[in-house]
N, CA, C and O atoms as a GROMACS GRO file, in nm:
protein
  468
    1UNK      N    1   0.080  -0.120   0.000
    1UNK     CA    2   0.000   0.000   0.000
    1UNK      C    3   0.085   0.127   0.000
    1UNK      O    4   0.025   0.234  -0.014
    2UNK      N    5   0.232   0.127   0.016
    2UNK     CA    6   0.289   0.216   0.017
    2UNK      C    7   0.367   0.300  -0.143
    2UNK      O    8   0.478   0.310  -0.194
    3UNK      N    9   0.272   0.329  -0.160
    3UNK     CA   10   0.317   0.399  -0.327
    3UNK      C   11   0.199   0.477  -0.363
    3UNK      O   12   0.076   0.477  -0.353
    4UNK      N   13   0.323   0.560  -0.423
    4UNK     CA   14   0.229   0.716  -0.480
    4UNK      C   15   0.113   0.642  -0.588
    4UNK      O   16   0.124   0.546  -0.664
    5UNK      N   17  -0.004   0.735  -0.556
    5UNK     CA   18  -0.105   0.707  -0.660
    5UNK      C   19  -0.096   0.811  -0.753
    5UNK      O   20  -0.064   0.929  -0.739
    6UNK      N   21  -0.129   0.744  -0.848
    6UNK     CA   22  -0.132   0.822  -1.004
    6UNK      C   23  -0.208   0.894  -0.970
    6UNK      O   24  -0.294   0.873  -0.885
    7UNK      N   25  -0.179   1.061  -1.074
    7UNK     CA   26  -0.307   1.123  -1.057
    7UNK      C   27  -0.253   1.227  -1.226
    7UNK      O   28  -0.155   1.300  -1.238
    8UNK      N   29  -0.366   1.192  -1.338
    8UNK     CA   30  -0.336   1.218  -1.451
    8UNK      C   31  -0.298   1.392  -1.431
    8UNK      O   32  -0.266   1.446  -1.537
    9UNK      N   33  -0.297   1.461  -1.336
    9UNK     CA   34  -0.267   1.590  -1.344
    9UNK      C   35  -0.132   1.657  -1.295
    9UNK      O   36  -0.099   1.776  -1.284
   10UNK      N   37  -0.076   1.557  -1.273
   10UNK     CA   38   0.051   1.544  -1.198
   10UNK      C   39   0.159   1.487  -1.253
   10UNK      O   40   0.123   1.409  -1.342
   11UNK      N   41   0.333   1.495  -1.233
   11UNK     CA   42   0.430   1.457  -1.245
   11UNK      C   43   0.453   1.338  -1.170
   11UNK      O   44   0.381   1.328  -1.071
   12UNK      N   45   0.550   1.229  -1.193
   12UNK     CA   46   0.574   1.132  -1.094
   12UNK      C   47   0.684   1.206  -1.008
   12UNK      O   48   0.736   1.154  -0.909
   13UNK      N   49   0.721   1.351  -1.064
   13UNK     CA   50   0.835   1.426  -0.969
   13UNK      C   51   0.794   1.527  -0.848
   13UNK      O   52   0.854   1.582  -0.755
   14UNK      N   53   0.638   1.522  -0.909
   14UNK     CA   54   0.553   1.633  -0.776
   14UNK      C   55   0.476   1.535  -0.711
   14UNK      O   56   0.443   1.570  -0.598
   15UNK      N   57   0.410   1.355  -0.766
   15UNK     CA   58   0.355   1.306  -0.659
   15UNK      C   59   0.477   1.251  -0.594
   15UNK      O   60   0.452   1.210  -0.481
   16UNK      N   61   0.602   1.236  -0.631
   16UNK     CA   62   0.663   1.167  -0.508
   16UNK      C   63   0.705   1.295  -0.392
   16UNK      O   64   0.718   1.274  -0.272
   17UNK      N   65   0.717   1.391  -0.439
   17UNK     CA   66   0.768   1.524  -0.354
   17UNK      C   67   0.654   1.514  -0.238
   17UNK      O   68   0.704   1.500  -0.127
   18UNK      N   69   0.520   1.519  -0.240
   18UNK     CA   70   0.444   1.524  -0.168
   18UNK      C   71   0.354   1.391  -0.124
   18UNK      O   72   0.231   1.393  -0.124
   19UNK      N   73   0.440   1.267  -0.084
   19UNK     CA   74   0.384   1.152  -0.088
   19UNK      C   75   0.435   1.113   0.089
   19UNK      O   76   0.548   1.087   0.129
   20UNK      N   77   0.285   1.122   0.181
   20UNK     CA   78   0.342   1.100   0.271
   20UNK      C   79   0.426   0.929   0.237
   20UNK      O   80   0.549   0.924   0.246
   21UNK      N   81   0.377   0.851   0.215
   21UNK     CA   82   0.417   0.728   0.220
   21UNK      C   83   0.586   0.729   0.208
   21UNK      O   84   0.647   0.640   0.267
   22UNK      N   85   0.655   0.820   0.140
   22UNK     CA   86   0.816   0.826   0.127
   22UNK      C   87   0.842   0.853   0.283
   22UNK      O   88   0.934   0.785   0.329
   23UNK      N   89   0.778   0.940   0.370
   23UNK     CA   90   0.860   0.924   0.514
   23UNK      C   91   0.807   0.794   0.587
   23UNK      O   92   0.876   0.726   0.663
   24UNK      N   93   0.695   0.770   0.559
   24UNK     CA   94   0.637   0.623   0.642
   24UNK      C   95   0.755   0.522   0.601
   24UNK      O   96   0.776   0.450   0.699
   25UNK      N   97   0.802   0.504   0.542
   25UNK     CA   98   0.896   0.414   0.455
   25UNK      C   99   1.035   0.421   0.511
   25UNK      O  100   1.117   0.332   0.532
   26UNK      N  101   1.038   0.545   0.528
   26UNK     CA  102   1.208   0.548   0.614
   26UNK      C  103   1.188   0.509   0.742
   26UNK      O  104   1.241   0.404   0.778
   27UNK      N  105   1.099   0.592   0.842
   27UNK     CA  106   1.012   0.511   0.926
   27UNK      C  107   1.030   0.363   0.988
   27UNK      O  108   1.094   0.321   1.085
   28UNK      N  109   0.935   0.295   0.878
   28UNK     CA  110   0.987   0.185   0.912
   28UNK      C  111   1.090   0.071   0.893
   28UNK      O  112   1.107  -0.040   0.942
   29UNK      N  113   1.164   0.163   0.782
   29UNK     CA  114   1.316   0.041   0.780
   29UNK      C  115   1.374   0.072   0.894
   29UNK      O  116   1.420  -0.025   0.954
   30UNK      N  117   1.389   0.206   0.956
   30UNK     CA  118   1.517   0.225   1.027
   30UNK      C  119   1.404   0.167   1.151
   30UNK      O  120   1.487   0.123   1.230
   31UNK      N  121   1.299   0.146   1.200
   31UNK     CA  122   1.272   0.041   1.303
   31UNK      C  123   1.316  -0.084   1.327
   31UNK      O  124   1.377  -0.126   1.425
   32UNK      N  125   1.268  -0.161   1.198
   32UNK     CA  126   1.274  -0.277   1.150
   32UNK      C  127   1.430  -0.289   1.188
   32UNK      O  128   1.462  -0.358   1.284
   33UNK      N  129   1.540  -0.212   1.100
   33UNK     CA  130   1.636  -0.211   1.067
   33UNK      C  131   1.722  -0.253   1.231
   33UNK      O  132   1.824  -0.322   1.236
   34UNK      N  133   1.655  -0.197   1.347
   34UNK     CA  134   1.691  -0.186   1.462
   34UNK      C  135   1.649  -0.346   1.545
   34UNK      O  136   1.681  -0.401   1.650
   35UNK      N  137   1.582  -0.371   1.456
   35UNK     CA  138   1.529  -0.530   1.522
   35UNK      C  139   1.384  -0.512   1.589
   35UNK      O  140   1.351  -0.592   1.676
   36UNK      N  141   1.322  -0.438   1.562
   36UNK     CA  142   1.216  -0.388   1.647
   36UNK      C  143   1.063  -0.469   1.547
   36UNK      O  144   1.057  -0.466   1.424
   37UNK      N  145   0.966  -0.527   1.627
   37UNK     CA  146   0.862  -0.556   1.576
   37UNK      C  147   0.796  -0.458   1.542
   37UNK      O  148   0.752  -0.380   1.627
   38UNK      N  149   0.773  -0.436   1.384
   38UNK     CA  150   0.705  -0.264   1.382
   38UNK      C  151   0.618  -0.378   1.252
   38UNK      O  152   0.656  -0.472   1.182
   39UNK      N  153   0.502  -0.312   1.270
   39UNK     CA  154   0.372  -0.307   1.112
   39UNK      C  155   0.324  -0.243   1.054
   39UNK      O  156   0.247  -0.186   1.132
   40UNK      N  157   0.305  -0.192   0.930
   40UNK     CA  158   0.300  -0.084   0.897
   40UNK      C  159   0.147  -0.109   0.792
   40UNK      O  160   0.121  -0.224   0.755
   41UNK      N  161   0.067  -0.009   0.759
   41UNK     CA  162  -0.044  -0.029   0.697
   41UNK      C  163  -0.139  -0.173   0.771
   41UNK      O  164  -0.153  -0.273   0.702
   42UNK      N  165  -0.183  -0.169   0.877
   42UNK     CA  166  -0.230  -0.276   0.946
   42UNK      C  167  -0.362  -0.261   0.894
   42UNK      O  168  -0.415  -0.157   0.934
   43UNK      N  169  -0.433  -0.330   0.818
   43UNK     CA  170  -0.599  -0.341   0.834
   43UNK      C  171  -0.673  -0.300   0.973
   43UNK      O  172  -0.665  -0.338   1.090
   44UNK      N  173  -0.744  -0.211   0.905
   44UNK     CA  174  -0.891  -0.207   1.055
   44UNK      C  175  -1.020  -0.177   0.996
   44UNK      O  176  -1.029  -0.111   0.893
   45UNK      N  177  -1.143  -0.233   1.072
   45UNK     CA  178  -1.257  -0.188   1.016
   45UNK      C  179  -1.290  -0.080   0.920
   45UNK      O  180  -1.339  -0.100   0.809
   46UNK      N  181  -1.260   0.038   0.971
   46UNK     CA  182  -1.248   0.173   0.931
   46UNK      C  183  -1.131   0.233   0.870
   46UNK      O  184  -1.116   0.355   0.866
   47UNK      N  185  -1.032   0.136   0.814
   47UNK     CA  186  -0.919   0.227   0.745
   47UNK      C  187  -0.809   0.114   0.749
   47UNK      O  188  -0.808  -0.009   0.745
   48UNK      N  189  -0.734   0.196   0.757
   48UNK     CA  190  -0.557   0.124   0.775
   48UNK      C  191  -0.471   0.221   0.864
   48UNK      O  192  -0.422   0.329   0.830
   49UNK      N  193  -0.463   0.162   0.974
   49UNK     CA  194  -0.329   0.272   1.081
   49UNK      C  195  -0.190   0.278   0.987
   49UNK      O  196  -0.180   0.193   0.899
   50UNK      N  197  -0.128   0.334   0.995
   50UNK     CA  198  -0.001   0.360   0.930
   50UNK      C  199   0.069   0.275   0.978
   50UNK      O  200   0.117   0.204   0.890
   51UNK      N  201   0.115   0.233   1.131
   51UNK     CA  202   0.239   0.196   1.193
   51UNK      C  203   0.199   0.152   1.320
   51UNK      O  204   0.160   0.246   1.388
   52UNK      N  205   0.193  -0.005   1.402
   52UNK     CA  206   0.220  -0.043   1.529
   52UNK      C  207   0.350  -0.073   1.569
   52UNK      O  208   0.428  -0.109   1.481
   53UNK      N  209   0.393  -0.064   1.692
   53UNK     CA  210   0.554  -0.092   1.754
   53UNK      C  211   0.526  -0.147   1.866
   53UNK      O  212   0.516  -0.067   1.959
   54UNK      N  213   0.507  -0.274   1.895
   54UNK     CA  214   0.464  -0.388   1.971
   54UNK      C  215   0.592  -0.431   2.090
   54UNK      O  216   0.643  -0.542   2.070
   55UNK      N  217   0.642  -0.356   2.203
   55UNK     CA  218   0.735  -0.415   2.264
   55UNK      C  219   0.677  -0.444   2.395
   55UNK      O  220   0.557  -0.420   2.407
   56UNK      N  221   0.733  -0.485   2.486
   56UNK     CA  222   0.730  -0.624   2.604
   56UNK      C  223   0.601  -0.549   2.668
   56UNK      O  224   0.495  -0.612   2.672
   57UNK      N  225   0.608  -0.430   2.714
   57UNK     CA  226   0.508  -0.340   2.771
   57UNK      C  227   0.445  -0.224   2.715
   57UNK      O  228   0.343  -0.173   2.761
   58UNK      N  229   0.495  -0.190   2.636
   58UNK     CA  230   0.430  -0.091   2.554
   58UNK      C  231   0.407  -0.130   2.402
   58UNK      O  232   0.473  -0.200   2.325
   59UNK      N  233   0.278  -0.054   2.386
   59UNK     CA  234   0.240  -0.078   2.213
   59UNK      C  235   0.208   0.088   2.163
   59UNK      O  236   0.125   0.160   2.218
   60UNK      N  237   0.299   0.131   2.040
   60UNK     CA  238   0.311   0.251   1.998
   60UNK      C  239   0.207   0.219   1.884
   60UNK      O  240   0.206   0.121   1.810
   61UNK      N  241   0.121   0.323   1.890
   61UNK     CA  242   0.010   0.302   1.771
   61UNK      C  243   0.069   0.439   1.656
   61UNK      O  244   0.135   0.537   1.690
   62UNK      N  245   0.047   0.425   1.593
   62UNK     CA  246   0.124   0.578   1.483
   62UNK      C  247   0.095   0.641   1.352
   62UNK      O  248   0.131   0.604   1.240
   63UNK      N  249   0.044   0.714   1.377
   63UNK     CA  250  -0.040   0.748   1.236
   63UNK      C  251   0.078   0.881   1.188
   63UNK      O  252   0.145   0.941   1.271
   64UNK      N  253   0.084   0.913   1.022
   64UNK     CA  254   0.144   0.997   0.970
   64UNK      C  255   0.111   1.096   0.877
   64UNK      O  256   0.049   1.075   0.773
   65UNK      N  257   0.153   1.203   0.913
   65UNK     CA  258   0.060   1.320   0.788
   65UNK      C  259   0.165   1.429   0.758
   65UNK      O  260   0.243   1.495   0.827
   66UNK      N  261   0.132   1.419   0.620
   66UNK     CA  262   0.237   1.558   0.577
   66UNK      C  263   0.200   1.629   0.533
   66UNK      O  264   0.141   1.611   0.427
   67UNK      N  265   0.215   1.769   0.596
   67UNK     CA  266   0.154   1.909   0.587
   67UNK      C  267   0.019   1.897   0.692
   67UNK      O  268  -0.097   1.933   0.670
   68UNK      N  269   0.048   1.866   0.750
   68UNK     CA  270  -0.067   1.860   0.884
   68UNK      C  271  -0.059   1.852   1.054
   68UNK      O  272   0.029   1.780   1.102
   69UNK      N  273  -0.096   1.882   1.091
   69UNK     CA  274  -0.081   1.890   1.268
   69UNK      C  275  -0.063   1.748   1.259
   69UNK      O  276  -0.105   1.671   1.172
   70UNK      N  277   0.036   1.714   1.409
   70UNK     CA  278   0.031   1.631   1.455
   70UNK      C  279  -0.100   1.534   1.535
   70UNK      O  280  -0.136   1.417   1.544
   71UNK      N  281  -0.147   1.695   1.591
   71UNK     CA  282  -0.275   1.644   1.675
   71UNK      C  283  -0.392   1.583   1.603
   71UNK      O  284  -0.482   1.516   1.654
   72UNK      N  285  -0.376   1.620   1.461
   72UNK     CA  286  -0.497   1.536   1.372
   72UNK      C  287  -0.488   1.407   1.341
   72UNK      O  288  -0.580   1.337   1.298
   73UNK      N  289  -0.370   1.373   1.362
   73UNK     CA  290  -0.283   1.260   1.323
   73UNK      C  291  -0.370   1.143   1.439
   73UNK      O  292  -0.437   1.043   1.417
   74UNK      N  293  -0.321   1.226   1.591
   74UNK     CA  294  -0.414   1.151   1.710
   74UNK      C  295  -0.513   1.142   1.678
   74UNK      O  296  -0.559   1.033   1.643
   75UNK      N  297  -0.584   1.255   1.680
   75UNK     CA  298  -0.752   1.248   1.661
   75UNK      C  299  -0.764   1.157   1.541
   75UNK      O  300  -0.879   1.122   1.563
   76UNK      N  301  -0.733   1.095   1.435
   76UNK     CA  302  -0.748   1.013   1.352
   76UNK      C  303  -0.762   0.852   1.426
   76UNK      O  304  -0.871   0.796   1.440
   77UNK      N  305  -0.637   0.796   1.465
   77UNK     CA  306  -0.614   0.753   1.522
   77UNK      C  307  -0.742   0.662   1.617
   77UNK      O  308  -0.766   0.542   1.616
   78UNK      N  309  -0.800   0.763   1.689
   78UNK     CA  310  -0.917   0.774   1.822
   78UNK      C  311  -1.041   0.763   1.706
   78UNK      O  312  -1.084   0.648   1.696
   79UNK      N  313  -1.086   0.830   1.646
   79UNK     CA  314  -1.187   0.865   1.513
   79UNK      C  315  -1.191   0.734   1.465
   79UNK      O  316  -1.307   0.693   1.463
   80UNK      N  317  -1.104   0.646   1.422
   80UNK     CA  318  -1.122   0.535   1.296
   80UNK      C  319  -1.168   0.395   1.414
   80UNK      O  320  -1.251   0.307   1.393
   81UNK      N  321  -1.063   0.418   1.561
   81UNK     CA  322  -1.141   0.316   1.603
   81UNK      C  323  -0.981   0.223   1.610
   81UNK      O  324  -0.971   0.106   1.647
   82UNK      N  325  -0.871   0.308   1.566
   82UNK     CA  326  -0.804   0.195   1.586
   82UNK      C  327  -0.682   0.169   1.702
   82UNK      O  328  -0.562   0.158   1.680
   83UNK      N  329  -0.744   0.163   1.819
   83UNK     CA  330  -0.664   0.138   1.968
   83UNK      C  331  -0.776   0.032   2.024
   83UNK      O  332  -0.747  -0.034   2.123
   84UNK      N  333  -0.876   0.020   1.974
   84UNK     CA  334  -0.946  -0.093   2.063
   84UNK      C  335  -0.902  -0.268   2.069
   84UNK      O  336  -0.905  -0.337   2.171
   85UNK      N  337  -0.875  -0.300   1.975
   85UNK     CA  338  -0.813  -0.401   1.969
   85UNK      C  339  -0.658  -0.419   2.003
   85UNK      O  340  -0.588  -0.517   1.983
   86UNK      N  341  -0.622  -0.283   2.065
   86UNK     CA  342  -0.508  -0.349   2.151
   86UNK      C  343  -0.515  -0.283   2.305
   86UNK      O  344  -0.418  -0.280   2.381
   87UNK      N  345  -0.621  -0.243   2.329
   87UNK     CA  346  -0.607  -0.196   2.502
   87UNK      C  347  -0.613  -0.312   2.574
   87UNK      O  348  -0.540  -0.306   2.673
   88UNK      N  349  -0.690  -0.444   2.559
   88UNK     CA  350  -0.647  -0.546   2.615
   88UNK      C  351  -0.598  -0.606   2.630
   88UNK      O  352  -0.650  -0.711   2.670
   89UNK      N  353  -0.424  -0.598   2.608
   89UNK     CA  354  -0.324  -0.665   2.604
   89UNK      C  355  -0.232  -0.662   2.696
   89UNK      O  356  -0.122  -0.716   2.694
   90UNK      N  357  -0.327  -0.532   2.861
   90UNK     CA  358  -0.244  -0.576   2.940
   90UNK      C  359  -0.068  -0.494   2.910
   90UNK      O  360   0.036  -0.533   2.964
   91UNK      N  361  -0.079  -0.387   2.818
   91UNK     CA  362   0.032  -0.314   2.799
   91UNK      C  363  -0.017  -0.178   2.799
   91UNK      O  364  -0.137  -0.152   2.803
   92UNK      N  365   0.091  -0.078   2.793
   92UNK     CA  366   0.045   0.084   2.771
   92UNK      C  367   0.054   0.083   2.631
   92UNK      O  368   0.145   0.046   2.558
   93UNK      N  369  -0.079   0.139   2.602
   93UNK     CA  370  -0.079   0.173   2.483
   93UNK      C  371  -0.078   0.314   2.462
   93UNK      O  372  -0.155   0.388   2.523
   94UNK      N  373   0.018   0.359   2.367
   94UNK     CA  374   0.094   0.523   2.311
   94UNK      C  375   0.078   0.528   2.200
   94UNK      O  376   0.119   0.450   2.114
   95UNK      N  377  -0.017   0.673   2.183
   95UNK     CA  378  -0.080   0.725   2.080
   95UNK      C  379   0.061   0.809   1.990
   95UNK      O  380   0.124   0.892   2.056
   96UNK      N  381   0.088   0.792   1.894
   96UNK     CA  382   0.215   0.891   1.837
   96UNK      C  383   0.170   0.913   1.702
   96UNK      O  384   0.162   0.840   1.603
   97UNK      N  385   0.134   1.071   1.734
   97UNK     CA  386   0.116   1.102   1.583
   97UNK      C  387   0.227   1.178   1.520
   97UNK      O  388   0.289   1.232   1.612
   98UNK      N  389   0.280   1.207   1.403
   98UNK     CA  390   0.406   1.240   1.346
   98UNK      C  391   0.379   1.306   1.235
   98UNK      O  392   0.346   1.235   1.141
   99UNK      N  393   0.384   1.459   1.209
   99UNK     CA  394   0.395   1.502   1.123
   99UNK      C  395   0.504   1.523   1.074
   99UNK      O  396   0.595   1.536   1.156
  100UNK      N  397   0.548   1.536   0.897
  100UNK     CA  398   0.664   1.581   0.825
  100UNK      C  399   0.601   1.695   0.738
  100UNK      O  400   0.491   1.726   0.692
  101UNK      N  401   0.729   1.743   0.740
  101UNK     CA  402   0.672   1.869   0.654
  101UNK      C  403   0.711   1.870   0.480
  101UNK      O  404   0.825   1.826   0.484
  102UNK      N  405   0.690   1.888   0.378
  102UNK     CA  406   0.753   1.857   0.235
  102UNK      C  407   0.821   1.938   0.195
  102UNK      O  408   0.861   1.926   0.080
  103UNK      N  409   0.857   2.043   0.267
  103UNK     CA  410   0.937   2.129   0.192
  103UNK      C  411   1.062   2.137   0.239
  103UNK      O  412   1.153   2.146   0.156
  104UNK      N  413   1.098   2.136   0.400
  104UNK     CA  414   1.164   2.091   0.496
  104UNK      C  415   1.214   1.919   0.450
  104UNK      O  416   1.337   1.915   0.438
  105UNK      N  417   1.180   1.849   0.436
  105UNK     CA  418   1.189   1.718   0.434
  105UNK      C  419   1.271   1.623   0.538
  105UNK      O  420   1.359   1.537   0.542
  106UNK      N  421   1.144   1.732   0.654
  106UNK     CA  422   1.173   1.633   0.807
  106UNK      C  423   1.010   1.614   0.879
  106UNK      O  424   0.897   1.608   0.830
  107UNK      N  425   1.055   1.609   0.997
  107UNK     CA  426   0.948   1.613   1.095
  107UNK      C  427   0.921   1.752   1.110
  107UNK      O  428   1.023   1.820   1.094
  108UNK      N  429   0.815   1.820   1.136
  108UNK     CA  430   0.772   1.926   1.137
  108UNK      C  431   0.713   1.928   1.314
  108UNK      O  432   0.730   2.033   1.376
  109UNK      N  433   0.658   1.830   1.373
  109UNK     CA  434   0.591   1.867   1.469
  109UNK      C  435   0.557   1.678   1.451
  109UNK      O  436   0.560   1.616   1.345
  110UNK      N  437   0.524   1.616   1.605
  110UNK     CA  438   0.508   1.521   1.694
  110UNK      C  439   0.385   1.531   1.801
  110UNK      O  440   0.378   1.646   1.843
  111UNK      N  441   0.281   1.442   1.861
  111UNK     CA  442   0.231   1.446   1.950
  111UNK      C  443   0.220   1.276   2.025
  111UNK      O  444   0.209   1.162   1.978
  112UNK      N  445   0.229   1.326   2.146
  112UNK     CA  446   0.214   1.124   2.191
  112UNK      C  447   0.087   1.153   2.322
  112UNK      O  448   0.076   1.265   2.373
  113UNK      N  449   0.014   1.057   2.355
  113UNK     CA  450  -0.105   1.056   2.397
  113UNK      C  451  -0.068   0.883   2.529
  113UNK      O  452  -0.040   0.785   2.459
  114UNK      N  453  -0.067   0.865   2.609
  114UNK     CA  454  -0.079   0.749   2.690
  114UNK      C  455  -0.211   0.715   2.732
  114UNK      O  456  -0.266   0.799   2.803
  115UNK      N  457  -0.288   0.591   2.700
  115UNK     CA  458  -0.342   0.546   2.712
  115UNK      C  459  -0.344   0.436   2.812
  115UNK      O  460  -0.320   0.321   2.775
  116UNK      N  461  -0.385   0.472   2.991
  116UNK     CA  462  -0.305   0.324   3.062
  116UNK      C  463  -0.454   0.285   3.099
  116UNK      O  464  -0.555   0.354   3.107
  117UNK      N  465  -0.424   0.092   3.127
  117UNK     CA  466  -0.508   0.048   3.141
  117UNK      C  467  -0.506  -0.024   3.238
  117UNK      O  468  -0.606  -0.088   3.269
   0.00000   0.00000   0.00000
């Protein structure tokens, strides 16, 4: 799921410029890359979360947006429905939303949310 969609009005040099999916992607190699259980595009009723990070006690839930608040990123997150199927696992579950910015071509702004149970 991670690739720019065509869009007949566009360059493949302006949809990749503005494709969040290019930072989700660095994202998760350099997790992965670290040995870390990370998933990325997970199915849910209502959508697809971007990114879980599943360790001994904590589960990082992570949604990503570029050119957008971080905090919408959460409120997405809470909105689609997708933390319910892991609050019962008996771990903290941490809301992390992550914005990048495209012109910058970093992080622009971060929010994290704890959820204890």
């Amino acid at each position: 799921h991670l690739q720019p969609k065509n869009h007949p009005n566009k360059s493949e040099a302006a949809l990749f410029a503005a494709w969040e999916g290019y930072f989700h992607s660095i994202v998760y190699v350099a997790l992965k890359f670290i040995g870390l259980n990370v998933q990325c595009e997970v199915a849910k009723h209502k959508g697809r979360l971007d990114a879980i990070l599943e360790l001994d006690q904590y589960i990082y839930i992570m949604e990503f947006k570029l050119d957008k608040s971080a905090n919408s990123a959460i409120q997405q997150i809470k909105e689609q429905g997708y933390i319910e199927s892991y609050l019962e696992k008996g771990k903290e579950v941490i809301l992390l939303g992550i914005s990048f910015d495209s012109t910058i071509k970093n992080v622009s702004d971060w929010a994290t949310e704890t959820l204890n149970n």
